[in-house]
Residue frames as a rotation matrix with the C-alpha (Angstrom) as fourth column:
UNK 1
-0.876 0.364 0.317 128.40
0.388 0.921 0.014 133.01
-0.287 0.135 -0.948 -40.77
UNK 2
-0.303 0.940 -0.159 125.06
-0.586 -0.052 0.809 133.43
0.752 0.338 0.566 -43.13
UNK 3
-0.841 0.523 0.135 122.39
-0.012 0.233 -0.972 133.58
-0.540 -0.820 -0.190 -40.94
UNK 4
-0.748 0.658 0.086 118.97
0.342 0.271 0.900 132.22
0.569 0.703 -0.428 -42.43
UNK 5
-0.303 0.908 0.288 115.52
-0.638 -0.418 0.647 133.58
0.708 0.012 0.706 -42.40
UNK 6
0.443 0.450 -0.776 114.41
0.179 0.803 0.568 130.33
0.879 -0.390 0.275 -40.43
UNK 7
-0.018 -0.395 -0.919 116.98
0.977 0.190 -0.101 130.67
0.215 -0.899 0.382 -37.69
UNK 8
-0.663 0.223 0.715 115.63
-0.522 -0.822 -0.228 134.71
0.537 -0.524 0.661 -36.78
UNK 9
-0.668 0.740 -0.080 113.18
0.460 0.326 -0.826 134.31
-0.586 -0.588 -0.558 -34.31
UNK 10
-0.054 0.926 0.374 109.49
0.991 0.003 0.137 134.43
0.125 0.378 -0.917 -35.74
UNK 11
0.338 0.929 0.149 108.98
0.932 -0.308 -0.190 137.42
-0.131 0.203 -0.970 -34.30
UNK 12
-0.199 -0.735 -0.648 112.10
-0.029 -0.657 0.754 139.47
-0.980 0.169 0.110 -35.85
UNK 13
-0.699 -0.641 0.318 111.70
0.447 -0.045 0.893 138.47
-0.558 0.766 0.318 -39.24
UNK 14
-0.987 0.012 -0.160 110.60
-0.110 -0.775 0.623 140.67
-0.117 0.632 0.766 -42.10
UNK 15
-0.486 0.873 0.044 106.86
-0.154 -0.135 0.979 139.24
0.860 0.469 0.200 -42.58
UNK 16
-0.086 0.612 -0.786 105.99
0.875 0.424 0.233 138.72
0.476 -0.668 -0.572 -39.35
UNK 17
-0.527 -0.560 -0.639 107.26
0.715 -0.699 0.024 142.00
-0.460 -0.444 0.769 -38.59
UNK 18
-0.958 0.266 0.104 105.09
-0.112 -0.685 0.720 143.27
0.263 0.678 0.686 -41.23
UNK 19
0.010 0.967 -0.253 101.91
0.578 0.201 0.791 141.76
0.816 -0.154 -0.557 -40.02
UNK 20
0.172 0.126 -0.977 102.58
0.943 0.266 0.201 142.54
0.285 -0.956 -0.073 -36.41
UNK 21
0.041 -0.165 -0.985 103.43
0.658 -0.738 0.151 146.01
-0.752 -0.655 0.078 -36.65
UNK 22
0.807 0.533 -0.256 102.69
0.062 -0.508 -0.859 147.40
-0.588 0.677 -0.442 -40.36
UNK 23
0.766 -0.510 0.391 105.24
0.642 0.588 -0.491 148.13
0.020 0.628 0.778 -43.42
UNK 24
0.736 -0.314 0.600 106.09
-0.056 -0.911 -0.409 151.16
0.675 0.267 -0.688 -42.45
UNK 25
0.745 -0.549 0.379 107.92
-0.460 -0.012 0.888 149.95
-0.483 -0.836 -0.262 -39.71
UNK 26
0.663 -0.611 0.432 110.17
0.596 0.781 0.190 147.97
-0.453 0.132 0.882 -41.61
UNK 27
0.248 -0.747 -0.617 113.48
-0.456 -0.652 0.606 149.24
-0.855 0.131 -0.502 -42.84
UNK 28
0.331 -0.177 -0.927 114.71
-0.870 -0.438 -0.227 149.17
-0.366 0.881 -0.300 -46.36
UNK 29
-0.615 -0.785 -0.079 116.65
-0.768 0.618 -0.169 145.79
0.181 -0.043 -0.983 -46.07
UNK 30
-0.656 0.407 0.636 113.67
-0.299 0.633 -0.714 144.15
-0.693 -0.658 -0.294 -44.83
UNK 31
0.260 0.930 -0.260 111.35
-0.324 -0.170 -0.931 145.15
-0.910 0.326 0.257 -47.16
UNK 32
-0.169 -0.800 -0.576 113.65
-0.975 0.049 0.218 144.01
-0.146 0.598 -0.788 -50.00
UNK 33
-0.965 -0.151 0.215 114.05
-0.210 0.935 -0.284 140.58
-0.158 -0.320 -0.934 -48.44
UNK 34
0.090 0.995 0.032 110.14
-0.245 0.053 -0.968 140.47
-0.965 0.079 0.249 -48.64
UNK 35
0.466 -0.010 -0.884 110.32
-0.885 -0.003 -0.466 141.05
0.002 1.000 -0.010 -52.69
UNK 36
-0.163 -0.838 -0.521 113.17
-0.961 0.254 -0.108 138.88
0.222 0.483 -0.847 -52.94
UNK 37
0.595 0.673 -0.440 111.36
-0.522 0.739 0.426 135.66
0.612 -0.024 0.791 -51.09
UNK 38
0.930 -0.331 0.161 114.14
-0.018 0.396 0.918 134.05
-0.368 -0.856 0.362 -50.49
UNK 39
0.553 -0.703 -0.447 118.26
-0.596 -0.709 0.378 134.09
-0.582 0.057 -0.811 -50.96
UNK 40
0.280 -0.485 -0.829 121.00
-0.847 0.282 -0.451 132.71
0.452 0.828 -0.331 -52.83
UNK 41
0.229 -0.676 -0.701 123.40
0.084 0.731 -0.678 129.56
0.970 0.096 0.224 -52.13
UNK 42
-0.040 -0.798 -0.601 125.26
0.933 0.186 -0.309 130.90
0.358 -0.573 0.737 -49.60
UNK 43
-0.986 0.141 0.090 122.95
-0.167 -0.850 -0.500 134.42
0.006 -0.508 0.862 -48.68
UNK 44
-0.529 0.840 -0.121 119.83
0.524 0.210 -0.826 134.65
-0.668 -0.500 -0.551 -46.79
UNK 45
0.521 0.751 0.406 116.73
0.818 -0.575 0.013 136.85
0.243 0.325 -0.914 -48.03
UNK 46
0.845 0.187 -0.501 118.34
0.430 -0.794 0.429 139.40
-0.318 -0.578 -0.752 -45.99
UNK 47
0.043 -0.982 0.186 121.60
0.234 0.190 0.953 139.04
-0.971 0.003 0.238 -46.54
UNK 48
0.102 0.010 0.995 120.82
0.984 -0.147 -0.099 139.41
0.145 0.989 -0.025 -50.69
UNK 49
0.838 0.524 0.154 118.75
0.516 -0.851 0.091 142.53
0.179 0.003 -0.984 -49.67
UNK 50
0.499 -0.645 -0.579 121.73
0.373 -0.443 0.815 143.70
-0.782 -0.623 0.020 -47.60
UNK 51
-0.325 -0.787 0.525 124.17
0.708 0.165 0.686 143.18
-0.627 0.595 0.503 -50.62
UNK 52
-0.112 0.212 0.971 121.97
0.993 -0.024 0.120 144.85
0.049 0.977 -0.208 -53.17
UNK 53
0.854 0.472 -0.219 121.55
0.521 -0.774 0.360 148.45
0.001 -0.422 -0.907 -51.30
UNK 54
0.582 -0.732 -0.355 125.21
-0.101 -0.498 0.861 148.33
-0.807 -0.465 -0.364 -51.05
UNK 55
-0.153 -0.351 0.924 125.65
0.906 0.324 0.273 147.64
-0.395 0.879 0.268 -54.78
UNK 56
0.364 0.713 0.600 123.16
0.882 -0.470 0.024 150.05
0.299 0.520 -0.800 -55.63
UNK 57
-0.632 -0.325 0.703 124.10
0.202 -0.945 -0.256 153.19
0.748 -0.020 0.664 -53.42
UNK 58
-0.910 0.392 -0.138 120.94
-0.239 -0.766 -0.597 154.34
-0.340 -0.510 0.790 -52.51
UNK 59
-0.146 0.988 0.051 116.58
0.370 0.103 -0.923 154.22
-0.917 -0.116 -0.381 -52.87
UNK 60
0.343 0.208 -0.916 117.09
-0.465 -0.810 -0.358 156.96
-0.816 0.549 -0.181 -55.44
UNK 61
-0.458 -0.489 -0.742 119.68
-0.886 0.320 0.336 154.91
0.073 0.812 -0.579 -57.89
UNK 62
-0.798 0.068 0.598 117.93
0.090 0.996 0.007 151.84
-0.595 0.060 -0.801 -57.06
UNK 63
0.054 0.995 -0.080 114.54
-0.066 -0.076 -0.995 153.25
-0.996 0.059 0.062 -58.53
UNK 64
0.603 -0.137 -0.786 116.21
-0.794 -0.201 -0.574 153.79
-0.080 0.970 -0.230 -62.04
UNK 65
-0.533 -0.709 0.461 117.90
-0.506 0.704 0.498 150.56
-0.678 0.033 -0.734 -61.94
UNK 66
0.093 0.193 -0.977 117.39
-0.980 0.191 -0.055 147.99
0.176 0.962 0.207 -65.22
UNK 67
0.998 0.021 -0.053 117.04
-0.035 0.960 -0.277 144.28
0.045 0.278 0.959 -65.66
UNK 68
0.623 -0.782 -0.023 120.49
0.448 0.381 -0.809 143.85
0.641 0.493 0.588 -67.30
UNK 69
-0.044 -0.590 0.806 122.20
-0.703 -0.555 -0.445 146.18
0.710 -0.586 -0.390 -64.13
UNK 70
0.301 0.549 0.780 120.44
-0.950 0.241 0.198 143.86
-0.079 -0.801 0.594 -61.42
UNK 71
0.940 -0.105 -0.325 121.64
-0.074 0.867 -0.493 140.34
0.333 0.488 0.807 -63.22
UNK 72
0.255 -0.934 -0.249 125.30
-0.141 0.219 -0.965 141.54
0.956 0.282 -0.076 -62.74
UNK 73
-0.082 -0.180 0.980 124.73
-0.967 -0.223 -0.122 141.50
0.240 -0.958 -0.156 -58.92
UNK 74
-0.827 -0.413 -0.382 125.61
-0.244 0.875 -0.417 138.13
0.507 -0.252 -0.824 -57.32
UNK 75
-0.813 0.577 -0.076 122.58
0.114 0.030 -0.993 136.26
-0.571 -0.816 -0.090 -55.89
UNK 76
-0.021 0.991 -0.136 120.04
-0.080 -0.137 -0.987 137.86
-0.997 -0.010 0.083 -57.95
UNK 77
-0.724 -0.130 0.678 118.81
0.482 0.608 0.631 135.74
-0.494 0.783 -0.377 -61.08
UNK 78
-0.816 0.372 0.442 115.88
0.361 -0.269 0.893 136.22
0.451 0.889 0.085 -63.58
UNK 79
-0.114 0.993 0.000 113.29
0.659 0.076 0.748 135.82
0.743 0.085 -0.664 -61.62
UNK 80
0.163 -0.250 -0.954 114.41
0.909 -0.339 0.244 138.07
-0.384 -0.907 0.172 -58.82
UNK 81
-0.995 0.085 0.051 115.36
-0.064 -0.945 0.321 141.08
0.075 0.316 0.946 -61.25
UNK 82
-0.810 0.351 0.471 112.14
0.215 -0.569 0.794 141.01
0.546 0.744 0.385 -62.52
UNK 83
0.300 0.298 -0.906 110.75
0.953 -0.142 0.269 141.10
-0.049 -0.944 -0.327 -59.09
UNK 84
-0.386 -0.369 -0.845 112.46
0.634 -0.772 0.048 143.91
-0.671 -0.517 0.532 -58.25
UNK 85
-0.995 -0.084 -0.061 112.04
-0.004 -0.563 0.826 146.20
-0.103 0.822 0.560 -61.47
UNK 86
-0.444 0.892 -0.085 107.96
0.521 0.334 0.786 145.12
0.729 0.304 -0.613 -61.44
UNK 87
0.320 0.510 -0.798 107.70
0.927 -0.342 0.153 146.39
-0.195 -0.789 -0.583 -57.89
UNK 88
-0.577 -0.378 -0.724 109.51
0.401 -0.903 0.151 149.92
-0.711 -0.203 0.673 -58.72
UNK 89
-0.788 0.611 0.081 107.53
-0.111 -0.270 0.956 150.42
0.606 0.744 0.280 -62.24
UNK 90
-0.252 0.754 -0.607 104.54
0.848 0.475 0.237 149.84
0.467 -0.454 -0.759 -59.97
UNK 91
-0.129 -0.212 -0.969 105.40
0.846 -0.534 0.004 152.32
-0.518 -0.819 0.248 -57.40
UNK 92
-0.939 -0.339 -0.061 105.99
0.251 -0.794 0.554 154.73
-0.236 0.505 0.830 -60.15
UNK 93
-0.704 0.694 0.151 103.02
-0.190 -0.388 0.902 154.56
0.685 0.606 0.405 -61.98
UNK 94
-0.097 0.439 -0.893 101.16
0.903 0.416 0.107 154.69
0.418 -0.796 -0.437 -58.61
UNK 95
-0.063 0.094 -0.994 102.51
0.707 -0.699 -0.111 157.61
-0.705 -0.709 -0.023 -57.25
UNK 96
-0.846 -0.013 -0.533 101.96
-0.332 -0.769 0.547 158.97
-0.416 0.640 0.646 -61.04
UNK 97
-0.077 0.936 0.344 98.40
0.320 0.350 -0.880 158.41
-0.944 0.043 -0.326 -61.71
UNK 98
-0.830 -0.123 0.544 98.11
0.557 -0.218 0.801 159.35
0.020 0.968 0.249 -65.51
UNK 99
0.235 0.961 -0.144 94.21
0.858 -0.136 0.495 159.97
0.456 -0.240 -0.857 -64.84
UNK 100
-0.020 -0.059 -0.998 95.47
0.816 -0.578 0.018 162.89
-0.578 -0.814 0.060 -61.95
UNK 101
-0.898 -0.408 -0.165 95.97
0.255 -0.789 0.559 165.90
-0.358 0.460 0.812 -64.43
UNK 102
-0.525 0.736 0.427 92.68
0.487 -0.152 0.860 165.32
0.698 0.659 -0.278 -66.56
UNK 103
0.483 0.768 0.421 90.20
0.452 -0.630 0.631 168.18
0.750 -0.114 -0.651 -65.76
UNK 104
0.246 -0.125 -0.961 92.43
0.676 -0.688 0.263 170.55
-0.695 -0.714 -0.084 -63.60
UNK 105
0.879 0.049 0.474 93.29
0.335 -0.773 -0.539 173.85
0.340 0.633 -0.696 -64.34
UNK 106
0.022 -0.951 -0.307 97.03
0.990 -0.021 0.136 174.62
-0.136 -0.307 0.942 -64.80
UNK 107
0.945 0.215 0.245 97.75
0.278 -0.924 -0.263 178.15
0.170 0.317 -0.933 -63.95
UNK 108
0.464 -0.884 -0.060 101.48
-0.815 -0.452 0.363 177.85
-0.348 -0.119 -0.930 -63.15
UNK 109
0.291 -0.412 -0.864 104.56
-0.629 0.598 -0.497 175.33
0.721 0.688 -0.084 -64.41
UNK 110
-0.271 -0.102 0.957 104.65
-0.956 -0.085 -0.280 174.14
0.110 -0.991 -0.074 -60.87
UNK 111
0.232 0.848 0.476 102.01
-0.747 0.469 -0.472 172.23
-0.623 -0.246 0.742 -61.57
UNK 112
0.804 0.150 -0.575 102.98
-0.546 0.568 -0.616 170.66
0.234 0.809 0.539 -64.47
UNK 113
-0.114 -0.962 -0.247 106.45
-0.565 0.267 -0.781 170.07
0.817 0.051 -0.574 -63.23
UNK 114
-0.376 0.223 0.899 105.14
-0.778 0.452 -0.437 168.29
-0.504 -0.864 0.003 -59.80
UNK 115
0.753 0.641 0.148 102.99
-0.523 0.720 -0.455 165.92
-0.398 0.266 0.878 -62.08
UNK 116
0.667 -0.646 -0.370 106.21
-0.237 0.286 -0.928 165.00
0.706 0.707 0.038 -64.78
UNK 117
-0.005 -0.882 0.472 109.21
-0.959 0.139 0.249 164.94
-0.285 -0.451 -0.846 -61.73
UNK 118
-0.345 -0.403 0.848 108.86
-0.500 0.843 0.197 161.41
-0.795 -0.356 -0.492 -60.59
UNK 119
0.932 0.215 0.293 107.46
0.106 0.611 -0.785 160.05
-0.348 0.762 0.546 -64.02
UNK 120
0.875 -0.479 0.066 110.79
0.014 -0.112 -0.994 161.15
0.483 0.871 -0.092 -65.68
UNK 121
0.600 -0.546 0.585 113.02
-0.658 0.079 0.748 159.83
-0.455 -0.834 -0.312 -62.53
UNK 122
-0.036 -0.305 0.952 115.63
0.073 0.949 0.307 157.26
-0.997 0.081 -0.012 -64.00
UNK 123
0.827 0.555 -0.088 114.74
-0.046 -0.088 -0.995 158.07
-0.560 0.827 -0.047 -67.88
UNK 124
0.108 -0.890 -0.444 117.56
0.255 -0.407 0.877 157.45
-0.961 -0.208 0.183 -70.02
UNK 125
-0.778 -0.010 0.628 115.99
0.576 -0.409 0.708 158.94
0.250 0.913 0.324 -73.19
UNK 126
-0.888 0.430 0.165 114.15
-0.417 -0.902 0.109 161.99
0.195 0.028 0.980 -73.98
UNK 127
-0.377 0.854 0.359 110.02
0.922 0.310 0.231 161.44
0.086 0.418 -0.905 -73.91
UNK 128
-0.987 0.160 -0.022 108.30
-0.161 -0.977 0.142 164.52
0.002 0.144 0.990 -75.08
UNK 129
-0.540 0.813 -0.219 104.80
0.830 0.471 -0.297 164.89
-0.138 -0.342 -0.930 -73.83
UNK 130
-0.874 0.266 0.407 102.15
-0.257 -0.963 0.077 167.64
0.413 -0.037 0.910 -74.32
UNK 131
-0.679 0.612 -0.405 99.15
0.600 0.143 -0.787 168.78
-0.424 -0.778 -0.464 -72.33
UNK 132
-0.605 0.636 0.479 96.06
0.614 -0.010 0.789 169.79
0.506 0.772 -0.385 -74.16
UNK 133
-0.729 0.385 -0.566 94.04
0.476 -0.309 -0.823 172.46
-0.492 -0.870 0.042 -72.91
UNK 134
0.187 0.782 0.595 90.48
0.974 -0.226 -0.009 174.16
0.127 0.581 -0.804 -73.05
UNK 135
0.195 0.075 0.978 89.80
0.241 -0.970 0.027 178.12
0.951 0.231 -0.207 -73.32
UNK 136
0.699 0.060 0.713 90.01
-0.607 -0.476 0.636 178.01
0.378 -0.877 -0.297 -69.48
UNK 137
-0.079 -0.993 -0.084 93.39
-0.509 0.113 -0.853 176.27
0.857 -0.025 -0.515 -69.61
UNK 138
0.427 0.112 0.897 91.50
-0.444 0.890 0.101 172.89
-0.787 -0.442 0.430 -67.55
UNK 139
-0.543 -0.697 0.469 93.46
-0.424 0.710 0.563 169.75
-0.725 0.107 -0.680 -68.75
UNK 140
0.281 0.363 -0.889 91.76
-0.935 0.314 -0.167 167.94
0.218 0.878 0.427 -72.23
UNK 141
0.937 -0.331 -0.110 94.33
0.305 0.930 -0.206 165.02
0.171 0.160 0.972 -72.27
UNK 142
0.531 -0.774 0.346 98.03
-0.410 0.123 0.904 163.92
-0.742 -0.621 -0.252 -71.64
UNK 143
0.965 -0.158 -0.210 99.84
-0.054 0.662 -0.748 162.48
0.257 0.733 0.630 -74.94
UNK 144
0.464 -0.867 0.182 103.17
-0.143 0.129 0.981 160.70
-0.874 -0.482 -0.064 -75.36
UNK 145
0.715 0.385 -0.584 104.28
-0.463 -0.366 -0.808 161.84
-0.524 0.847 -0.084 -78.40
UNK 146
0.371 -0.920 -0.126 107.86
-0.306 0.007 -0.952 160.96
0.877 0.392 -0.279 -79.06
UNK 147
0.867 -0.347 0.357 110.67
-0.177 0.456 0.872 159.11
-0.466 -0.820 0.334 -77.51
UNK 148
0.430 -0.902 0.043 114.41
0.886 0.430 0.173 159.34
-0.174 -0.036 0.984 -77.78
UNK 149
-0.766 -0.643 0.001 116.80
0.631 -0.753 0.188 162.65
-0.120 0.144 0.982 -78.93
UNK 150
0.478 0.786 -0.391 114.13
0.581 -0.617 -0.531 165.54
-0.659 0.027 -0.752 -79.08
UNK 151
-0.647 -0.720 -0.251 115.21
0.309 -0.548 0.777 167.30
-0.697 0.425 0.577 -81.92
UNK 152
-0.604 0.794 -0.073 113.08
-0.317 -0.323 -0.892 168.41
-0.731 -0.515 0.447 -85.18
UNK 153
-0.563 0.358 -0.745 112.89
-0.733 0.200 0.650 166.16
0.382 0.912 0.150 -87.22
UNK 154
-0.945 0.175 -0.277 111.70
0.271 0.893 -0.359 163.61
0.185 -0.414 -0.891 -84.72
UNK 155
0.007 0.810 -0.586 108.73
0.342 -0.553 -0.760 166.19
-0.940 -0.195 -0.281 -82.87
UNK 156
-0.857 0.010 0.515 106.76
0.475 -0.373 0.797 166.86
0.201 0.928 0.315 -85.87
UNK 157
-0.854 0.520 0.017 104.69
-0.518 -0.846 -0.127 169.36
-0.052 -0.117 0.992 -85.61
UNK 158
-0.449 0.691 -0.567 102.07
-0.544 0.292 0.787 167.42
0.709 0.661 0.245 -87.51
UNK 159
-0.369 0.387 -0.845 101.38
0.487 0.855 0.179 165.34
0.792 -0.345 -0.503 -84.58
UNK 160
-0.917 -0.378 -0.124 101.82
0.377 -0.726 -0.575 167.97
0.128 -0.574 0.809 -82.04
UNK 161
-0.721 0.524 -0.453 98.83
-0.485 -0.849 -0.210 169.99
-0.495 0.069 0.866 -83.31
UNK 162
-0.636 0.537 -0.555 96.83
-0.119 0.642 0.758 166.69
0.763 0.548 -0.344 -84.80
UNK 163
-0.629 0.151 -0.762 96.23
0.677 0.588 -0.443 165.52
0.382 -0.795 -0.472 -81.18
UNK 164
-0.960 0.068 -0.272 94.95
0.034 -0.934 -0.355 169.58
-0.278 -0.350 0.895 -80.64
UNK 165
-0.550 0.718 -0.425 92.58
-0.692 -0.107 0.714 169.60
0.467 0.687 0.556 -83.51
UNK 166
-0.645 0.318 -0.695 91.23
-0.141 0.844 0.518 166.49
0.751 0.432 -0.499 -82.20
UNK 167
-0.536 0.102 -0.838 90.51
0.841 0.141 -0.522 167.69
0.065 -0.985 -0.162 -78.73
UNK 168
0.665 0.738 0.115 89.43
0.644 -0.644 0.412 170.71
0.378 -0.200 -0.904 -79.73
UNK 169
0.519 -0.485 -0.704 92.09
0.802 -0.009 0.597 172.43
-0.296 -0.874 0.384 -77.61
UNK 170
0.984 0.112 0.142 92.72
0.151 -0.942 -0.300 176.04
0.100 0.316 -0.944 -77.17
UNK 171
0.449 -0.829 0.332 96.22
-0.793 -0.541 -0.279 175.75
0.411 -0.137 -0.901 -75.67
UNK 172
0.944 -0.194 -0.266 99.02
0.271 0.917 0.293 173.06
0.187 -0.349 0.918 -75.30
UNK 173
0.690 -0.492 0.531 101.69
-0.680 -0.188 0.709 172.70
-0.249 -0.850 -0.464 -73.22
UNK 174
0.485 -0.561 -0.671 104.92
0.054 0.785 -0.617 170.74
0.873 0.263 0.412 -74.62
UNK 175
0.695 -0.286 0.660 107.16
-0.684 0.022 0.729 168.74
-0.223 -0.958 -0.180 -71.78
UNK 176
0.482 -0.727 -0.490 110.69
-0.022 0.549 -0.836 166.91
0.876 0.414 0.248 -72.28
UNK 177
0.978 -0.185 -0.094 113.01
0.073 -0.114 0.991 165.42
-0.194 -0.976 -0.098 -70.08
UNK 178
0.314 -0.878 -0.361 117.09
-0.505 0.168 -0.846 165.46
0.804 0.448 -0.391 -69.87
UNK 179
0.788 -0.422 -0.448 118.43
0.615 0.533 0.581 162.54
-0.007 -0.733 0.680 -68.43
UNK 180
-0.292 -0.956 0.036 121.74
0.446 -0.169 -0.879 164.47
0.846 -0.240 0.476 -67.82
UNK 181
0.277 0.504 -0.818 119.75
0.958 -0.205 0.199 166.70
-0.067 -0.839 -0.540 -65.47
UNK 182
-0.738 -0.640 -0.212 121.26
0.523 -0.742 0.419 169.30
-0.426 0.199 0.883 -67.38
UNK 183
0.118 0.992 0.043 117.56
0.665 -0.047 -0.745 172.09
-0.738 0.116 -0.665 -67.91
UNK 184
-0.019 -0.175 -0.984 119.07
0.010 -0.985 0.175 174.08
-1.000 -0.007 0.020 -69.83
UNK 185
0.579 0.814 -0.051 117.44
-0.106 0.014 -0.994 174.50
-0.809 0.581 0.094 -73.28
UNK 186
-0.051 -0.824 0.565 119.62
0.530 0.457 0.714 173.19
-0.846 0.336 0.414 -76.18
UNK 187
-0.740 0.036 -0.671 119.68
-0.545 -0.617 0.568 174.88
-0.393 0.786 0.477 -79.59
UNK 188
-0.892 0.448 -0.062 117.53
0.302 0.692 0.656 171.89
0.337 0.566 -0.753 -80.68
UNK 189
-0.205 0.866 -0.456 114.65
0.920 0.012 -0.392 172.57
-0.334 -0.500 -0.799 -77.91
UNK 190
-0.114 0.102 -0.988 114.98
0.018 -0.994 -0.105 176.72
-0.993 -0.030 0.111 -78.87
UNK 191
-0.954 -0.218 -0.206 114.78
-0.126 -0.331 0.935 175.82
-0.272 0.918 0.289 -82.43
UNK 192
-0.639 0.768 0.029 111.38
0.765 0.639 -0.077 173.22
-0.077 -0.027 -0.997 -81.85
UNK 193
-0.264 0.755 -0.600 109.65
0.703 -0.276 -0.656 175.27
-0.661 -0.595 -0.458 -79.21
UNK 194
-0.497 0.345 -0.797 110.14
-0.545 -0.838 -0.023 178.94
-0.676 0.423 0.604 -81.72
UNK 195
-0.850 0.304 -0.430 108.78
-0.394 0.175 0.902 176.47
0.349 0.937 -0.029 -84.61
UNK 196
-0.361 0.810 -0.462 105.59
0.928 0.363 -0.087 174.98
0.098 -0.460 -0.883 -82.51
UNK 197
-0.353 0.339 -0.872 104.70
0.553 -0.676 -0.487 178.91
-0.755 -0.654 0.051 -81.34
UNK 198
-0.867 0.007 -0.499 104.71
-0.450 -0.441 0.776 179.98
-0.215 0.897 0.386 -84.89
UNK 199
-0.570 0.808 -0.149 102.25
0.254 0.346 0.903 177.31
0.782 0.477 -0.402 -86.15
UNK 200
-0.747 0.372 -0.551 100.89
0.605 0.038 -0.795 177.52
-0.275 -0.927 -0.253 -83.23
UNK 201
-0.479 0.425 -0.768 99.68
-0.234 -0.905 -0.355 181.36
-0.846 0.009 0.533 -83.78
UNK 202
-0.971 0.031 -0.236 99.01
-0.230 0.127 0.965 180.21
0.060 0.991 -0.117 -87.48
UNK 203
-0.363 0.649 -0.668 96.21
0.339 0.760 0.554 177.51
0.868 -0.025 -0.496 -86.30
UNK 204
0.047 0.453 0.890 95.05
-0.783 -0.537 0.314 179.36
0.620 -0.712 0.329 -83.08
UNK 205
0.846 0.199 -0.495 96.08
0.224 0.710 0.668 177.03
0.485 -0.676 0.555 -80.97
UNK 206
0.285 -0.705 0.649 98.72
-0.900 -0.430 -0.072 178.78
0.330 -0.564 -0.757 -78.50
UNK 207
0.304 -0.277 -0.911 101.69
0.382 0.912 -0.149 177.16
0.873 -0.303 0.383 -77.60
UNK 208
0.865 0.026 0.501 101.66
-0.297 -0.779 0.553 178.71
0.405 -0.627 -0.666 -73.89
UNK 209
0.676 -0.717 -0.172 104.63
-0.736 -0.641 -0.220 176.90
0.047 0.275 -0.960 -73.14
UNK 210
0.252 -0.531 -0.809 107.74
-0.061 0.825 -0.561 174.22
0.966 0.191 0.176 -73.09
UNK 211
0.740 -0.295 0.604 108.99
-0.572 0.197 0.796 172.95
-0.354 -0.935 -0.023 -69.44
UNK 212
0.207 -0.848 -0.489 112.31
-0.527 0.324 -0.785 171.03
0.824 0.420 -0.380 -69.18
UNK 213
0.883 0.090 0.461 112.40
-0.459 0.377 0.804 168.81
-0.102 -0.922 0.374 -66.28
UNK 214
0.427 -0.656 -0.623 115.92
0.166 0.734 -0.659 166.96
0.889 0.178 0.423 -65.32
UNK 215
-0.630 -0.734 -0.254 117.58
0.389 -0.015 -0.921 166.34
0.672 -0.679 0.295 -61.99
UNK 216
0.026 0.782 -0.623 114.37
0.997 -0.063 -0.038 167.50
-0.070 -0.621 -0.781 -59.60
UNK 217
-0.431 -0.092 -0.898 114.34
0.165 -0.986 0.021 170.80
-0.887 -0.139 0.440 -61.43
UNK 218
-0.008 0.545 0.838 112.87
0.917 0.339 -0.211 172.50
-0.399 0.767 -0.503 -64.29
UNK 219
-0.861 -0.459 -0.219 113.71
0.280 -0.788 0.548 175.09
-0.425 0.411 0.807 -66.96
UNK 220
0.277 0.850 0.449 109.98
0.924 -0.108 -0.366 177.01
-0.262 0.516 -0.815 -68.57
UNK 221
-0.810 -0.493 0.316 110.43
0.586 -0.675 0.449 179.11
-0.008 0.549 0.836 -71.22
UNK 222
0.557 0.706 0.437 107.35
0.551 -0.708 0.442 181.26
0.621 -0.006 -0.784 -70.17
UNK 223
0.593 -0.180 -0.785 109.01
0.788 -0.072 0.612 181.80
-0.167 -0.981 0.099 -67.29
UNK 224
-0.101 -0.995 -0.002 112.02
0.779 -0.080 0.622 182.96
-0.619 0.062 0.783 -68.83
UNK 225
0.154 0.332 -0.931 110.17
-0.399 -0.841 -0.366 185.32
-0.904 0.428 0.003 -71.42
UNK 226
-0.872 -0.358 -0.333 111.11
-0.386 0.086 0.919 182.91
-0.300 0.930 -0.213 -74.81
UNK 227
-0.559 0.728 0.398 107.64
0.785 0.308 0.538 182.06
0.269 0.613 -0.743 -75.07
């Protein structure tokens, strides 16, 4: 028997629980039920929540979930996806401040790869960013250049090294993800990166190097010795 939100005692359910003892106390299922307001026909708030976690899998596959995934789950209509999908794009671009990078100084890919992980969590196309730097290789700017197959006819240089000129900028940094999670550097990325280092040297503006991020790892071709 579906048990409703009304018939928990007051001081079990999910928002009172949240006032009365903070969010952190609450467990995954609760917090859900929060978002979700209230349930379907014939499932509570909770009961949805319950349903979706065990569609989903997991925290991790739910974060890269879509609109048009979330619809096919029983229970949860328009206005509920876009609940859900509003509060994770949120989260994201929370715990990725864009603003965080400007004025540090990157002296390892560590850095660069801690800042890109959880922006490029869920991604299922390429987005190819670079990171502008001054003589003392402190942060200029962040651009999103490109979006979808990274290859080279898409990453034109021309923009690449426009965005430089404008900044002034002694040295950029070029970042891509692979949604497979696969870092290893296609022929496409080894064909880019040697054709960016060239102009690069041409126009004094050093490309110092390329990061690959996919799967909570990351492939830099400084590292490796191809830049």
């Amino acid at each position: 028997m579906t048990v409703k939100i009304k018939d928990i005692p007051k001081n079990e359910r999910p928002r009172e629980r949240l006032l009365a003892y903070g969010v952190e106390k609450l467990n995954n299922e609760e917090l859900l039920s929060i978002l979700l307001k209230s349930g379907s026909k014939n499932l509570s708030a909770k009961d949805l929540a319950n349903r979706l976690l065990k569609e989903v899998g997991t925290l991790t596959k739910l974060s890269g979930i879509n609109y048009q995934v979330l619809k096919k789950i029983k229970g949860i209509g328009e206005a509920k996806a876009c609940t859900i999908i509003t509060a994770i794009e949120l989260g994201r671009r929370i715990s990725q401040d864009n603003s965080s990078l400007y004025n540090i100084q990157i002296t390892n890919s560590q850095i660069v790869f801690e800042y890109f992980n959880n922006m490029f969590y869920g991604k299922k196309q390429e987005y190819f960013y670079c990171i502008y730097l001054d003589n003392r290789k402190v942060v200029l700017d962040t651009k999103l250049l490109f979006i979808g197959t990274i290859n080279q006819s898409l990453v034109h240089p021309r923009e690449v090294f426009k965005e430089a000129l404008l900044l002034s900028a002694s040295s950029i940094i070029c970042i891509h993800n692979h949604p497979s999670g696969n870092i290893v550097p296609s022929k496409d990325d080894l064909e880019l990166t040697e054709r960016l280092v060239k102009i690069g040297l041409l126009m004094g503006i050093r490309v110092i190097d390329h990061i690959i991020i996919g799967n909570n790892n990351y492939y830099s071709f400084m590292e490796n010795g191809v830049i």
